[in-house]
N, C-alpha and C positions, 0 to 999 in steps of 0.2 A: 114366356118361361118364368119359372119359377128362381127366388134368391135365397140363399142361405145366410147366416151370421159365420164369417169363418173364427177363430180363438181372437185374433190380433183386432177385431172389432171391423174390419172390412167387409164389404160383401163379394163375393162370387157366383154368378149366373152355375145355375143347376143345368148339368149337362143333359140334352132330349135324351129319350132312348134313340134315335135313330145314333144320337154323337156317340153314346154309352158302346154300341155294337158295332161302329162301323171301326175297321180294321185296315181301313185304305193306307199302303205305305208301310205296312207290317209285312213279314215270310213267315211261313209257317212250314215244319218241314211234318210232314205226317206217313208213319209206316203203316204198312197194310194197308196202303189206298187204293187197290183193287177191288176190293168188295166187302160188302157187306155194311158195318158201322163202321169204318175206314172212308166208304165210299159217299157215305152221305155226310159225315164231315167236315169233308170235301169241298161236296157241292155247298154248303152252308158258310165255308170259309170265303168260297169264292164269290159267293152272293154279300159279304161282308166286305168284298175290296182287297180281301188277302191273297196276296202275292205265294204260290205255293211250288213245296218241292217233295216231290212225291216218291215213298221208297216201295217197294214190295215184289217177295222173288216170282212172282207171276207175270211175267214182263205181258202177255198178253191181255189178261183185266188189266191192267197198269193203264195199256195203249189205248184201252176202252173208256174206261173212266178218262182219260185226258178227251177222247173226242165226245164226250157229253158235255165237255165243258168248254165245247166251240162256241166260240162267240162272246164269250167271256172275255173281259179288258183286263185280267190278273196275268200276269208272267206265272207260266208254268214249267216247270223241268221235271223230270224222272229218273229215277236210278233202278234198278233194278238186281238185287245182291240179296247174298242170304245173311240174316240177323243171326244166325247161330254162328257167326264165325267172326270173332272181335277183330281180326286183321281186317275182312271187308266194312267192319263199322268203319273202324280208323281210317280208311282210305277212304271213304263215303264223305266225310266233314274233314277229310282233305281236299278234295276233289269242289267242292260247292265253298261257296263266298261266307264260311262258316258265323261272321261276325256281324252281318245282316239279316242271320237267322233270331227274330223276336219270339218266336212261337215252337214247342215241337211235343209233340202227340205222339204217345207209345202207343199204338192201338194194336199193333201185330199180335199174334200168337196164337198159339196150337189148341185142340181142343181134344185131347186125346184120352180114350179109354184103354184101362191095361188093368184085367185081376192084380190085385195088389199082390200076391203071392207068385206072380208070375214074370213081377216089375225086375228089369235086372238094371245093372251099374247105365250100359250102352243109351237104354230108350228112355230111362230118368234124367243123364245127362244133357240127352237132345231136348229135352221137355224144357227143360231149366236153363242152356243156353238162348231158347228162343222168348220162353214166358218171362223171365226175369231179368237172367245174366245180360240181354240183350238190350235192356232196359236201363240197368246200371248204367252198361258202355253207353249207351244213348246218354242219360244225364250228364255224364261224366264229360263227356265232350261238346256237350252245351254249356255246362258250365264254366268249364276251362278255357271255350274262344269268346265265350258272355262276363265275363268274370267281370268287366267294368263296366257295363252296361244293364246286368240285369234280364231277365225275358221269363216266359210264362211253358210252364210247362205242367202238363195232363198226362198221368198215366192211367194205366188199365189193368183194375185187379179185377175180381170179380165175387159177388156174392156167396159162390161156392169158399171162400175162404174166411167166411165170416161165421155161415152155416152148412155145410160139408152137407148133399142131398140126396145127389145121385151116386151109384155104385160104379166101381171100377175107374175114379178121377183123381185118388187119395194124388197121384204126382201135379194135378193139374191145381189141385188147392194147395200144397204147399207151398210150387210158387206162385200164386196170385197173393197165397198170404204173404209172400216174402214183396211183393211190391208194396204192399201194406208196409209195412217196416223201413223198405225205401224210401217213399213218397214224404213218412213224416218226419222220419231221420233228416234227408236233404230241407223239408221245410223248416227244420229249428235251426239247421247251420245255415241255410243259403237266403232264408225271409227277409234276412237284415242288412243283406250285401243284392239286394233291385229283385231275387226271384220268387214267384209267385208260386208254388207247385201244391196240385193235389191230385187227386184221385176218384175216378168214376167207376163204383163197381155195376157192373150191370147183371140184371136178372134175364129168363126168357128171352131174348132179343132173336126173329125170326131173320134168318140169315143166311147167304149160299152153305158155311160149317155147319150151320146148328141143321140145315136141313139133311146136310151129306151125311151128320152122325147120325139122326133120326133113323136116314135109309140103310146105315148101315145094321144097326141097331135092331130092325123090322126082318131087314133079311139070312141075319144071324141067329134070330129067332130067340132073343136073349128075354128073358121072361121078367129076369128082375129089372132092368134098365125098361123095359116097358110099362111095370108096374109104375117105377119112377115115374115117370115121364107123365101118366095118369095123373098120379098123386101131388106133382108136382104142380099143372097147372089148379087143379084143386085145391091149392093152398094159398091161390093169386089172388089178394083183396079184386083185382081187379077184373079176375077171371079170364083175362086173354094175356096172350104172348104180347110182348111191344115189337115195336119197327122199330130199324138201324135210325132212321129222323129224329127217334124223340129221344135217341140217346146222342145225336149228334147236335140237337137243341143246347142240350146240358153244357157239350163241349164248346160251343162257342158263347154260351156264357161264360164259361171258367177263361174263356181266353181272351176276354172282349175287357172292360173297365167296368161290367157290370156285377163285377166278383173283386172288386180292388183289397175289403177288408178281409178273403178267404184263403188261407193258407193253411197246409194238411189235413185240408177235408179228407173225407172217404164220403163220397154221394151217390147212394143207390139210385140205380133207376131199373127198378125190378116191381113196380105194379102192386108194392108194398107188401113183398115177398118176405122179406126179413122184419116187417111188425106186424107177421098174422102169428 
């Protein structure tokens, strides 16, 4: 290994990357770990030695994703509850050992299309307790049973709210804008009292939603979401959609020691979507 000079004139061995990533003896609590980039993660966190607590209202991918990760030496639990309802948050990190929780990942949320002139009070407010408000109550009770400890938390906005692309999401970019706002708000209050928090926006990420919108999208016969959709991968420096992995790579960097100086990022992982 490699030494460094610390300020005090001592040295201190340079941590391997293996020491940098491994996570052995940390929890990590992660919503939406049914599927998709939830679900890889996951498995990325468990391959790391992290100890996980799994939330998502699909109790069935929930059951699934735990038996892919038989054989695994990480303690696993699961919940299974709707994020749009801030009583089951609250009873959710009453329920679990809320102050052994080092880790926790907003990844849940809706992927919803609605004519903007057709958006009423009802289906904007389900959008925004699931993409957002749900997010808040998440931080908010991390921080509160963390509050002398410190721990590391990742949320999930998403490039639509940086550059609005597709038609009929105007409710879905406002809140991911609004985790933008979150994410860096809690990082200038809570950086300086142990927590670490940013934000992954992700671009194309091939997924069980992204595939269900597609099909819905195809058989509604919607001309301009298809145009999109065209136009869209055509704008990819990198010309293809990503995998849930390479966005779940990102994530266990931000939660690992190999992000210790990164606080209120926003980090695309959209195939350099937002600098064509």
């Amino acid at each position: 290994m490699m030494d460094v000079l610390m300020k005090n004139g001592k040295k201190k061995m340079m941590k391997s990357i293996e020491e940098l990533l491994n996570l052995k003896g940390k929890t990590a609590v992660v919503t939406g770990a049914a599927n998709g980039i939830g679900k890889a993660i996951v498995k990325r966190l468990s391959e790391s030695g992290c100890n996980l607590i799994l939330t998502d209202i699909d109790r069935t991918g929930l059951d699934e994703t735990i038996k892919q990760l038989n054989g695994t030496e990480v303690r696993i639990e699961s919940h299974s509850f709707d994020l749009a309802q801030k009583e089951s948050i609250d009873c959710f990190w009453s329920e679990i050992d809320a102050r052994k929780v080092d880790i926790l990942i907003n990844n849940a949320g809706v992927y919803p299309f609605k004519n903007f002139m057709k958006l009423d009070y009802a289906y904007l407010e389900k959008v925004m307790q699931v993409n957002l408000y749900s997010v808040l109550w998440m931080c908010q009770n991390m921080i509160r049973h963390r509050k002398r400890r410190g721990g590391v938390i990742v949320n999930f906005s998403s490039i639509e709210a940086i550059l609005p692309f597709k038609v009929d999401l105007t409710q879905y970019s406002v809140g991911k804008m609004g985790v933008i706002a979150l994410t860096r708000d809690l990082a200038r209050e809570f950086s300086n009292k142990g927590f670490r928090i940013n934000a992954i926006l992700p671009g194309g990420i091939v997924s069980n939603g992204t595939k269900a919108a597609a099909k819905t999208v195809l058989t509604q016969g919607k001309v301009g979401l298809i145009s999109d959709a065209f136009h869209f991968i055509h704008r990819i420096p990198a010309r293809r959609l990503g995998q849930p992995d390479e966005v779940a790579r990102v994530a266990l960097m931000l939660c690992s020691d190999m992000s210790t100086y990164v606080h209120g990022a926003m980090i695309p992982v959209d195939g350099g979507f937002l600098s064509a």
